[in-house]
C-alpha positions, -999 to 999 in steps of 0.1 A, spaced: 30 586 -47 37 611 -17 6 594 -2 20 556 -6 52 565 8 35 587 42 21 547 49 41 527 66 34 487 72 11 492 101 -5 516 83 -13 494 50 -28 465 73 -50 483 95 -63 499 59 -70 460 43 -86 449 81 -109 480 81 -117 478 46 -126 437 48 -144 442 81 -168 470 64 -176 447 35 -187 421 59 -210 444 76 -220 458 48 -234 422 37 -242 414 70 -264 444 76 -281 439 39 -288 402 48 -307 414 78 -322 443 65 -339 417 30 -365 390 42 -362 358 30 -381 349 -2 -406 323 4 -410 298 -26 -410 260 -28 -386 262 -63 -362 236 -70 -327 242 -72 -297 223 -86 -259 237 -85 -235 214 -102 -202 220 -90 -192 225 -54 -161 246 -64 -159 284 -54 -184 296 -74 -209 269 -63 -200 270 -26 -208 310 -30 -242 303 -49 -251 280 -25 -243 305 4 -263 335 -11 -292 311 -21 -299 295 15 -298 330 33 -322 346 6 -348 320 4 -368 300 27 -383 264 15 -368 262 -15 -351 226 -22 -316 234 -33 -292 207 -40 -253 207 -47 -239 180 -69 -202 174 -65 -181 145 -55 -153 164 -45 -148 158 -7 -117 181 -2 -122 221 -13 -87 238 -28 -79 275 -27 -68 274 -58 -53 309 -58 -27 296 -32 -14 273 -58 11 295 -73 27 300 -32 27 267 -28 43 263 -58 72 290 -51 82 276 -18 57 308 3 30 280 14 30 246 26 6 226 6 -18 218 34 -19 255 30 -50 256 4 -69 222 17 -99 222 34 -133 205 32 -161 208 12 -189 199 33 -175 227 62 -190 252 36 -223 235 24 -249 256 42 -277 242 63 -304 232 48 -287 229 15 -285 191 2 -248 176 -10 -250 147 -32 -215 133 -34 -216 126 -69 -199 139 -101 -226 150 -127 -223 128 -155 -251 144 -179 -271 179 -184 -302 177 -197 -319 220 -201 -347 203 -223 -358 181 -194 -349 207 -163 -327 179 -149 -293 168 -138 -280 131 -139 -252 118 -112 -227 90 -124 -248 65 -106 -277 76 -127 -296 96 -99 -322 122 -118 -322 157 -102 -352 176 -114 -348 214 -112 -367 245 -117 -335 265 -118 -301 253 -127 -269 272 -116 -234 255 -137 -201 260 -112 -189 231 -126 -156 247 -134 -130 235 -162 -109 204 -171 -74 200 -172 -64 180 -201 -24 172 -201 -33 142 -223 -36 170 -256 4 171 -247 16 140 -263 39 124 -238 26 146 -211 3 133 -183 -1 143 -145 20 114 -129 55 132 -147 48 163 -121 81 163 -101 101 143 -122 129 149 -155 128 185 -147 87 189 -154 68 211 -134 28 216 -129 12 240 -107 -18 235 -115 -25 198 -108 -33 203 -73 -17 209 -38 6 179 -42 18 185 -78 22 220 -67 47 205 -35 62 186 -63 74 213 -82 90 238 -54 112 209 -52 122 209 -91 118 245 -95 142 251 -61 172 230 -75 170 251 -104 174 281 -90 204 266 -69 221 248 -97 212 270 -134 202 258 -162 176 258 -187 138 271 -174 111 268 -199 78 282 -188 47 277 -217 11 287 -211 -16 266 -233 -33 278 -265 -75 279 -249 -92 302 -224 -76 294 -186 -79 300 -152 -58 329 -135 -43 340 -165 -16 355 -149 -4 327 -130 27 317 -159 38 351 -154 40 347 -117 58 316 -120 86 329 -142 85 359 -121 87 338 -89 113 311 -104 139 340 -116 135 357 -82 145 324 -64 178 320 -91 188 354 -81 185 348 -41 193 312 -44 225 321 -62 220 304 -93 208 331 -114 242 341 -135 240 300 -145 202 302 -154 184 305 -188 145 319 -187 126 311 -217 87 321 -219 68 307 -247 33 327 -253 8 308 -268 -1 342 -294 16 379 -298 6 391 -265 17 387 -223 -12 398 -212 -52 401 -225 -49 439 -215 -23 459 -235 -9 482 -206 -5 453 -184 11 432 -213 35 461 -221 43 466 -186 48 427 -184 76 426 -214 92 460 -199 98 437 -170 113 406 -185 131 424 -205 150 442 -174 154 408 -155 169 388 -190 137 370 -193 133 355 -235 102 360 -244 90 337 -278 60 342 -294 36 326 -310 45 293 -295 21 267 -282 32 232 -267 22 199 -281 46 175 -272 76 166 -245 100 138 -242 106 133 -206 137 110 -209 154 134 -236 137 169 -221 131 181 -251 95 199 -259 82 205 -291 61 239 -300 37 246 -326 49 276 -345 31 297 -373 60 283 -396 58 248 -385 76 233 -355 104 238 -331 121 217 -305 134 233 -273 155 214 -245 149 222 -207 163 216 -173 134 231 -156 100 228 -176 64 248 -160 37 229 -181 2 248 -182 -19 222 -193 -50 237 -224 -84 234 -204 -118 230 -215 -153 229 -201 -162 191 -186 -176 165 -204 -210 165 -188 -209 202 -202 -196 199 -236 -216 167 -242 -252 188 -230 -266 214 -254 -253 242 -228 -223 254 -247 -218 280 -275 -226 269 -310 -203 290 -326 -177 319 -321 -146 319 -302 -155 295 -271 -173 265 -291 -147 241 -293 -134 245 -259 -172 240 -247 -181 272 -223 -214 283 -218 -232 303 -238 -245 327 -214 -252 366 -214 -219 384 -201 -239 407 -183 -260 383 -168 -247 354 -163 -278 341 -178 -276 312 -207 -292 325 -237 -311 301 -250 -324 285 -215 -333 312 -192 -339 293 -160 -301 283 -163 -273 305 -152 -238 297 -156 -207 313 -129 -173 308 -127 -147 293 -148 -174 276 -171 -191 307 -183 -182 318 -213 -179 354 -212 -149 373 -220 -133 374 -188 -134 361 -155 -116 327 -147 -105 342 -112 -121 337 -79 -121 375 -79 -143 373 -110 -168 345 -88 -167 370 -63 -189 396 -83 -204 371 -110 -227 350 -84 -246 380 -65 -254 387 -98 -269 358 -110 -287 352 -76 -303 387 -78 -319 373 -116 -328 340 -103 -343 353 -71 -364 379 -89 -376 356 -114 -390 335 -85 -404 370 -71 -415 376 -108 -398 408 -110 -370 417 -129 -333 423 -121 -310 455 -134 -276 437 -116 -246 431 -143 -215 418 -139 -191 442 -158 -161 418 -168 -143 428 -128 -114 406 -128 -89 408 -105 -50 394 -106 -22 398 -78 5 396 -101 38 388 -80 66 400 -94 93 389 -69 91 380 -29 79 403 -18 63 423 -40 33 425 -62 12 446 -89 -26 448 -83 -43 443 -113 -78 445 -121 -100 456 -151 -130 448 -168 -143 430 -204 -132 467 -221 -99 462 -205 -99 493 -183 -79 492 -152 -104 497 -126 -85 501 -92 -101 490 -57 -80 516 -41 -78 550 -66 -52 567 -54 -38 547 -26 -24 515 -45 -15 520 -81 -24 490 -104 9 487 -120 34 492 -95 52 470 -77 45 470 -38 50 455 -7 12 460 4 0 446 -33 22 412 -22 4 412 15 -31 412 -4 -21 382 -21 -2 360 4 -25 372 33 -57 390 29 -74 374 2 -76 341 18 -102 351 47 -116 373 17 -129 346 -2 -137 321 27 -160 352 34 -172 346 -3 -181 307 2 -198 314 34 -220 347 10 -205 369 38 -185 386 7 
């Protein structure tokens, strides 16, 4: 502790520059020091997201002739960790747009199409136009799928209006409710904030927002006339127990309800009232301000294919069954699945794409060397978790839950600090642009 409070704000920044500048070189100096892999494979990535992008990246500057193609329609790229500051009135929403093609690599082929069907028996990828993409490798970013319609009465057009809130839903929605979630925190009232009953990206992003939100009703003045109610979707805050403890410590200090067991299934827009799934049956609950986390699944052209797991846990949500070490799918070796698709315990942050694709690449490249790989991705997931303006706990841990600090010593995971806020508002932005470009 002596150590943290001997640094003062100049200090932490020249400590996040110096650290993100050695990373770079250290990559930088790697990429020089490893010749390109001559081979003449072909390679398909379906998805163009943050894991794709990254894939894409590490695959054109380790290989020379291969034919790797990236299928995705999507024409504008989100940083979809800048959603939640958007959201909270930190970021404009322009904030997290950019464009996809400014990160395709050269020499890499973009096909603007959404892939409409996965075929692993046949090594090959079909567009919506019906375009067959033969592969010799197969890497699926295709990310997840945000289904409000399992909400009945919910659907993405209701984002900014009767009170109902949506991160999530892109920059726009995210614009939309600031507005909402501002008035609130002005004028009091009811908050509801819900997180869905399936596997999600950025876990911790409905504890931000009910972090964020309260903070706002206590500078905005309408905090003594505001009601927070969180609804967890099972008998936990948090997939890691200290964190989760530390969580309800929290809300319990700043008058934040916390209900268990609760999961949303239905909202009446014109009456605000939602309705829960409890393990007795169900309850109604009336809002002023609702934040609806939409459940989310794998695609379609992912849970239709034979890619997903057969059984367990993840089957009906439709990840991939792939090797959590690995990335590797189990039953189709020459396919590798990174990023929010995978199913592995952990990792639907772009933290988690961040050590998940060198992986991978280091197994697909040696199989086209014909060597073997010892790389593994241990579970590393990492989550900012704002607390208030301001300030921030940096949390990351693995798939046995341990706490596994970037900075030991220096910035302790689960206290709340100015410099753990800066990493997430400022630094981590260039970080992963660094990541799409495989500079990180």
């Amino acid at each position: 502790m002596d150590r943290i409070n001997n640094f003062n704000r100049r200090d932490w920044l020249k400590l996040l520059t110096a650290g993100a500048a050695a990373a770079c070189a250290t990559h930088s100096a790697q990429a020089q020091a490893a010749q390109p892999v001559k081979t003449a494979a072909r390679i398909v990535i379906a998805g163009a997201g943050a894991a794709g992008l990254a894939a894409a990246s590490r695959l054109a500057q380790q290989l020379s002739g291969a034919q790797i193609t990236l299928v995705d329609a999507r024409k504008e790229h989100y940083y979809q960790p800048g959603f939640t500051l958007v959201g909270a009135g930190i970021k404009p929403a322009d904030y997290v747009v950019s464009q996809t093609g400014s990160y395709v690599p050269s020499g890499v082929q973009w096909v603007q199409e959404r892939v409409a069907e996965i075929d692993p028996e046949g090594n090959k990828v079909v567009t919506q136009s019906g375009q067959v993409l033969p592969y010799d490798f197969l890497i699926v970013a295709t990310g997840l799928q945000l289904e409000y319609g399992r909400i009945e009465g919910m659907e993405p057009g209701l984002i900014g209006q009767h009170g109902i809130g949506s991160i999530y839903n892109g920059p726009d929605a995210a614009a939309a409710t600031w507005g909402l979630m501002s008035q609130f925190a002005t004028q009091g009232g009811r908050g509801v904030f819900t997180r869905p009953d399936t596997e999600m990206k950025c876990a911790g992003a409905p504890l931000k927002y009910t972090f964020l939100s309260e903070d706002r009703a206590t500078r905005q003045g309408g905090r003594s006339k505001a009601e927070f109610v969180y609804f967890s979707n099972n008998a936990a805050l948090f997939s890691v127990p200290i964190v989760s403890e530390k969580v309800r410590m929290l809300f319990k200090e700043r008058n934040i309800q916390t209900k268990y067991h609760r999961v949303l299934t239905a909202i009446d827009p014109g009456k605000r009232i939602a309705t829960f799934k409890t393990q007795e049956g169900t309850e109604e609950q009336n809002w002023d301000f609702i934040h609806i986390i939409p459940p989310m699944l794998a695609p379609e052209a992912v849970r239709n294919s034979p890619l997903p797991w057969q059984s367990g846990n993840w089957a009906a949500e439709g990840w991939m069954e792939v090797d959590k070490g690995t990335l590797r799918h189990v039953r189709y070796p020459n396919v590798f699945g990174v990023g929010d698709i995978a199913g592995v315990p952990k990792g639907k942050t772009a933290a988690s794409v961040k050590w998940q694709v060198p992986v991978a690449i280091d197994h697909l490249v040696a199989d086209i060397q014909g060597k073997q790989s010892d790389a593994l991705y241990n579970g590393y997931t990492s989550c900012p978790l704002i607390t208030r303006l301001g300030q921030a706990m940096l949390v990351e841990f693995d798939y046995e839950n341990n706490l596994t600090p970037s900075f030991p010593g220096v910035i302790a995971p689960l206290e709340e600090l100015w410099i753990s806020w800066v990493m997430k508002t400022m630094a981590l932005k260039p970080t992963y642009i660094s990541m799409l470009r495989g500079q990180a």
